[in-house]
Every structure is written in structure tokens, then in C-alpha cells.
C-alpha positions as CSV (number, residue, x, y, z in Angstrom):
1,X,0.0,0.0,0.0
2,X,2.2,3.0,1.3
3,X,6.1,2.7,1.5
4,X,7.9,4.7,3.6
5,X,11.7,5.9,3.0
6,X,13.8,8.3,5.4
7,X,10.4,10.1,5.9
8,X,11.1,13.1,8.6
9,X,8.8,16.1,8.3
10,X,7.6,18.7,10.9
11,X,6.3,22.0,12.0
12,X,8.7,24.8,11.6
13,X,12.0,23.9,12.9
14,X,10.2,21.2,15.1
15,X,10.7,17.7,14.0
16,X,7.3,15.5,14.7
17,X,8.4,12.4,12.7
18,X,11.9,11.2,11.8
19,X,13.5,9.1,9.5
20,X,10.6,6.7,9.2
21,X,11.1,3.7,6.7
22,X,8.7,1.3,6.5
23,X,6.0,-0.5,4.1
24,X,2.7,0.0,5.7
25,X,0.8,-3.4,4.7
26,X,-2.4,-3.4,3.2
27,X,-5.8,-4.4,5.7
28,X,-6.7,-2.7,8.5
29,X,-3.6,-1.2,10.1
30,X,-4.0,0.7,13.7
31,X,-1.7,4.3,14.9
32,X,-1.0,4.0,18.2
33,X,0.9,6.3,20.9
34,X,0.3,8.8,23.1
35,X,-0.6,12.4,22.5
36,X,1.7,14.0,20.7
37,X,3.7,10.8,19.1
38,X,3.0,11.9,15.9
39,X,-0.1,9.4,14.4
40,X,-2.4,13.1,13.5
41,X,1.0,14.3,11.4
42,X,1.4,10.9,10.1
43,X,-2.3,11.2,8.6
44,X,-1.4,14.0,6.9
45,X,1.8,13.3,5.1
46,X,-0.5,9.9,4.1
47,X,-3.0,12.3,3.0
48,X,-0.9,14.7,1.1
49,X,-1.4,17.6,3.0
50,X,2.2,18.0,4.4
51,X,5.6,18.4,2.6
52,X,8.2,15.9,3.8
53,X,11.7,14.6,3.0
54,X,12.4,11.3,2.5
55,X,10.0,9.1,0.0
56,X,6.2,8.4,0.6
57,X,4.3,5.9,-2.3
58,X,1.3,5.0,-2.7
59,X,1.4,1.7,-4.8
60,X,4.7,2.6,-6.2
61,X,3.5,6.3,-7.1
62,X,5.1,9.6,-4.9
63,X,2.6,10.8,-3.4
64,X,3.6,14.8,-3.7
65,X,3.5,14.4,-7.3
66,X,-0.2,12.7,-7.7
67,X,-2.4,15.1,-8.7
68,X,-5.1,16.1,-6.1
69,X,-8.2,15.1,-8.3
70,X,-6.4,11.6,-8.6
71,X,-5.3,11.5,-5.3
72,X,-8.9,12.2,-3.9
73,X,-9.9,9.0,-6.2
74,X,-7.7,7.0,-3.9
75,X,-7.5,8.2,-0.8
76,X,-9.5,9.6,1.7
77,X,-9.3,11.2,4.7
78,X,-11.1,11.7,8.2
79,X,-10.0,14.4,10.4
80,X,-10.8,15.2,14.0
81,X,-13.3,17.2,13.9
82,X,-12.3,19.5,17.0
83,X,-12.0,22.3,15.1
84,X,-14.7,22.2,12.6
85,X,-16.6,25.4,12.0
86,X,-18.0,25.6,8.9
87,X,-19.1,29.5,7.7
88,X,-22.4,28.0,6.0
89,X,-25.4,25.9,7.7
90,X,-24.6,22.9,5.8
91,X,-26.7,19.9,6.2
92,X,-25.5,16.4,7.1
93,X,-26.5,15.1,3.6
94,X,-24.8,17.7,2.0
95,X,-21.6,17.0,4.2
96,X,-21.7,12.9,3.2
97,X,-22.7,14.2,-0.9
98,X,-19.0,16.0,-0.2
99,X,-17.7,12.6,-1.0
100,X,-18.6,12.1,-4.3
101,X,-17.2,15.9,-5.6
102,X,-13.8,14.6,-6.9
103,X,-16.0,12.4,-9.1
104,X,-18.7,15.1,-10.3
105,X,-17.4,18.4,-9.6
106,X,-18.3,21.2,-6.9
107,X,-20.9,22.4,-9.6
108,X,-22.1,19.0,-11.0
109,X,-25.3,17.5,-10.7
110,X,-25.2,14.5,-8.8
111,X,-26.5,11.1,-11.1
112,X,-29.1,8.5,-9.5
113,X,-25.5,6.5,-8.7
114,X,-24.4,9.2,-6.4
115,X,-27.8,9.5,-4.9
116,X,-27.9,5.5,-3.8
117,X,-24.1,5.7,-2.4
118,X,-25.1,8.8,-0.4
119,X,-28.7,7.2,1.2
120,X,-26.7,4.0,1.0
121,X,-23.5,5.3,3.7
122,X,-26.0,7.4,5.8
123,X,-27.7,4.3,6.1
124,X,-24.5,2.2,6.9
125,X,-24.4,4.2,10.1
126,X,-27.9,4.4,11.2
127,X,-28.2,8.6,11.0
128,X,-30.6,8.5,8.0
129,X,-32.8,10.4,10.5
130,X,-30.4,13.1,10.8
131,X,-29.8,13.9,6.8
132,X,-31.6,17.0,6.8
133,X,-30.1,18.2,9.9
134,X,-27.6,21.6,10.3
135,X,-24.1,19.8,10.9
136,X,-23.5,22.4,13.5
137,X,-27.1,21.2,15.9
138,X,-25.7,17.8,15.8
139,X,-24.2,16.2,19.5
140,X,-20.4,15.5,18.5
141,X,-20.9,12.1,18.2
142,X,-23.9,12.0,15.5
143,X,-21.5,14.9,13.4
144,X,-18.5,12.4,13.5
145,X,-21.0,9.8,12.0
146,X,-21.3,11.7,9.3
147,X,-17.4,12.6,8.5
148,X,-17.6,8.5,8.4
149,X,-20.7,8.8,6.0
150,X,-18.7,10.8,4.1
151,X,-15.1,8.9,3.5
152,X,-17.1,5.9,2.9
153,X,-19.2,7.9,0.2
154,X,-16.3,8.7,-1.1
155,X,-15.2,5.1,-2.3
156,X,-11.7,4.9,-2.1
157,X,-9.3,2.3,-1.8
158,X,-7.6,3.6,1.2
159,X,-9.1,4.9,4.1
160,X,-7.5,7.1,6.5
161,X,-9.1,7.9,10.2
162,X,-8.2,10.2,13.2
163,X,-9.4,9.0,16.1
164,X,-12.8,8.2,14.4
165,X,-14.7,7.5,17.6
166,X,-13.5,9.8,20.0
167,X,-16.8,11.2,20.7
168,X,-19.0,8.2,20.6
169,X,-21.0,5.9,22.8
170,X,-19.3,2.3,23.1
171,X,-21.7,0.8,21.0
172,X,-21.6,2.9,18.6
173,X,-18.0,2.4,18.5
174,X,-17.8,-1.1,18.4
175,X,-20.0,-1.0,15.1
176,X,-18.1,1.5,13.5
177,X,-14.9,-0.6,13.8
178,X,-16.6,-4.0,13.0
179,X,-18.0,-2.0,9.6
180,X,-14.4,-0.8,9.3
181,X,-12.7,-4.3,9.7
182,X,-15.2,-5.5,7.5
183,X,-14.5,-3.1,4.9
184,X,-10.7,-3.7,5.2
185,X,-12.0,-7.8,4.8
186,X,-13.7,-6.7,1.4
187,X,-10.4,-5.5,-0.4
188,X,-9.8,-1.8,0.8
189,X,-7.2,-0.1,3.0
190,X,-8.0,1.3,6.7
191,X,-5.4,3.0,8.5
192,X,-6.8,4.7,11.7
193,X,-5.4,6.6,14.9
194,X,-6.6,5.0,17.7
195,X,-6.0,5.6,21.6
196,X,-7.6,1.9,22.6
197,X,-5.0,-0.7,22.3
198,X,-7.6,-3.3,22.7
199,X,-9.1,-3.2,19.3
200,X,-8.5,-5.3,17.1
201,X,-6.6,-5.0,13.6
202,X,-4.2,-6.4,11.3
203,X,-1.1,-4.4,11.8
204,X,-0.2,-1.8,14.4
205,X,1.9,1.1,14.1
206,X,3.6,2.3,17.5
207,X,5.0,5.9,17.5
208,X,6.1,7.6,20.4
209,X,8.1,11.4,20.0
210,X,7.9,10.8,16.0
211,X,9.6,7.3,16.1
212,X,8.8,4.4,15.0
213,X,9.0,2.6,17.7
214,X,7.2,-0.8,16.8
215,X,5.7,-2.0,14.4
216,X,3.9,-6.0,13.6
217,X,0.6,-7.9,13.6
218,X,0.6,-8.5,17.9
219,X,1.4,-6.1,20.6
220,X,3.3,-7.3,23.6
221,X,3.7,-5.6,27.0
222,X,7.3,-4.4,26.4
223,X,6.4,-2.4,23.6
224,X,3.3,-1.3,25.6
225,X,5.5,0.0,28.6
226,X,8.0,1.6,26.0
227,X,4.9,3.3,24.5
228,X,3.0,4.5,27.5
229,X,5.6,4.5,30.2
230,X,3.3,1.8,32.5
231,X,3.1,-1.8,33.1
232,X,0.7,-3.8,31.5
233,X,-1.4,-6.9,32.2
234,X,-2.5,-9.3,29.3
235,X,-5.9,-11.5,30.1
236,X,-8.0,-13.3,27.6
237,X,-11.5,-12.1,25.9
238,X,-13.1,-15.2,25.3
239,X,-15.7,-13.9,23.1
240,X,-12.6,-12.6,21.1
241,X,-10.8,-15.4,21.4
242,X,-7.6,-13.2,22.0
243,X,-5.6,-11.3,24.5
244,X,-6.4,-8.2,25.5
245,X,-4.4,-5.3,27.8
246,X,-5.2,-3.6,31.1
247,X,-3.0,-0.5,32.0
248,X,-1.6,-1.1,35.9
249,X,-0.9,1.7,37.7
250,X,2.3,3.7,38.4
């Protein structure tokens, strides 16, 4: 999927990662580390929205020299939504139908096609009910149901997430992941920043100060206390059928 050579970028004269090479295998690959590691900055240079040094592909392509219209065929991107405040009322339907513009156009109509993958990704996540709704009366959970509406109505092969369910209830966040891992079963890419080390995924990513600090398909409690400074416990979820972590105290 991506491949990753010497990749250090930053803000100002502040280096947030450095000299990161790695290929990032395809599934559903988990960002982990604490605030401020670098998984948000990581997004970005992923997303194309951040010069770097060093070499980033996607499937053998740089990635600062795809164009954007392309790019946004490929890839797309989920922020955190802490800072969202949007100058015009927009509705949560037109917020998912901003998926489909790098296929139609800011000025396009949209065809009957567009019209079933927008009813069909509100639908996805249950907030049908909330389509005609200003994005700016929704609670912070429903609005970052719809950001989700909208990368998946964007169709792309790769998937990118920040902290995708920061501000929802448990449940709600345990069927967004299962609709993500399922997605990531039917073909495409998912690469999201997560803060729970207990959900499950295909790869993990472990960055702590902008390093690479791990990197595999299971965690283990060495790279857990390098990552978080604590102990950790491993027990088994037997509905799972796999170990899980609890965080001991200092």
C-alpha cells in the first residue's frame, strides 16, 4: 500500500516524525501512541497535506506528485473534527454528498448512482434520520457519523481515520470498527489513529516522539510500557478469542 523511506517532516524547525522507513501493509492497520507521538501528522503526510523529506508511495506512485483530483480518487481522509466550524449551515447530507465531488465536480449534478451511495453510507451508520439536519445542531458524536458517511461515500481504496470515535458511545463504536474491519476484509485499506489498544486490527503502528517505535501484527507488553511509560497486564476475551491489555498503575 504505502512505502515509507527516510520520511522526517515537521512544524517549523520542530521535527514531529523522523527518518521513518517502513511499508505499511495493506488491511486494517492501527496508529497508536500517546498524545503528541506523531499518528495526527502521520495522517497527513498519508493524505498529502504535508511536505516531507524522504520518499512516501502510494502503490509505487510519490505521493507529492499525484495530482489532487487523482489522489482524492484514492484516498481519503477523516480528520478530528475539534476544530470544525464551517461558515455555512450545511446539512448532514450535503456534508456525506462532499464525498462524491472529486467524481462530479463542486458544480455537478449529482446522477441517481451518487444519490444511492449517499442514502446507502448514511444508512450504513444508522443517521438517515439526521440527513436534513444543520451539521452544527448535531451532538459530537452524531457529526462524526457523518465525516464516516462521508469517507465511505467517497469510495476509495484507502481509508484514512483520526481518532474516528473519539466522541462516541461504546456501541456505537464497536460497530463502527466491525463495519471498518469489515471493509478492510472486502479489499480496501483502513489505517486509523486509535488511543484503545484493545481493538483489534491487522497491523499496528507504534509511535512515540515521532519514532517508530514498533511496528507487527501482535502487541506485547514491552512495547506497551515503552509506548506509555506503564506496566501492563495481558488476560483473555473469550468472546474474542484473543488477549487483551489492562494499564496497571504507576
Amino acid at each position: 500500500m504505502y512505502s515509507l523511506n527516510e520520511l522526517c517532516t515537521g512544524y517549523g524547525e520542530k521535527f514531529s516524525l523522523e527518518r521513518i522507513t517502513l511499508d505499511i501493509p495493506p488491511g486494517f492497520v492501527l496508529l497508536i501512541g500517546p498524545n503528541g507521538s506523531g499518528k495526527t501528522t502521520l495522517l497527513r503526510v498519508l493524505a498529502g497535506l504535508m511536505s516531507y523529506s524522504g520518499s512516501v508511495s502510494l502503490n509505487g506512485h510519490e505521493v507529492s506528485r499525484i495530482s489532487r483530483k487523482n489522489f482524492a480518487r484514492r484516498v481519503s481522509f477523516m480528520m478530528s473534527d475539534k476544530n470544525f466550524r464551517p461558515s455555512y449551515p450545511f446539512t448532514a447530507r450535503e456534508i456525506i454528498a462532499m464525498g462524491r465531488l472529486p467524481y462530479r465536480g463542486i458544480f455537478s449534478r449529482f446522477t441517481p448512482d451518487d444519490e444511492a451511495i449517499i442514502a446507502h453510507s448514511a444508512d450504513a451508520l444508522n443517521i438517515t434520520h439526521l440527513l436534513s439536519r444543520d451539521i452544527m445542531t448535531l451532538s459530537d458524536g452524531e457529526r462524526q457519523l457523518v465525516f464516516i458517511a462521508s469517507l465511505i461515500a467517497q469510495d476509495t481504496h484507502t481509508m484514512l481515520l483520526d481518532e474516528p470515535t473519539s466522541s462516541l458511545d461504546p456501541d456505537k463504536s464497536a460497530r463502527v470498527f466491525e463495519m471498518l474491519r469489515g471493509l478492510a476484509g472486502e479489499g480496501r485499506n483502513v489505517i486509523a489513529a486509535v488511543h484503545d489498544v484493545n481493538i483489534s486490527g491487522d497491523y499496528y503502528l507504534a509511535l512515540r516522539e515521532g519514532v517508530l517505535i514498533s511496528h507487527g501484527e501482535k502487541l506485547n507488553e514491552h512495547v506497551l510500557h515503552e509506548l506509555y511509560d506503564t506496566n501492563f497486564t495481558a488476560y483473555h476475551n473469550t468472546e474474542r478469542n484473543d488477549v487483551m491489555w489492562r494499564a496497571l498503575s504507576r
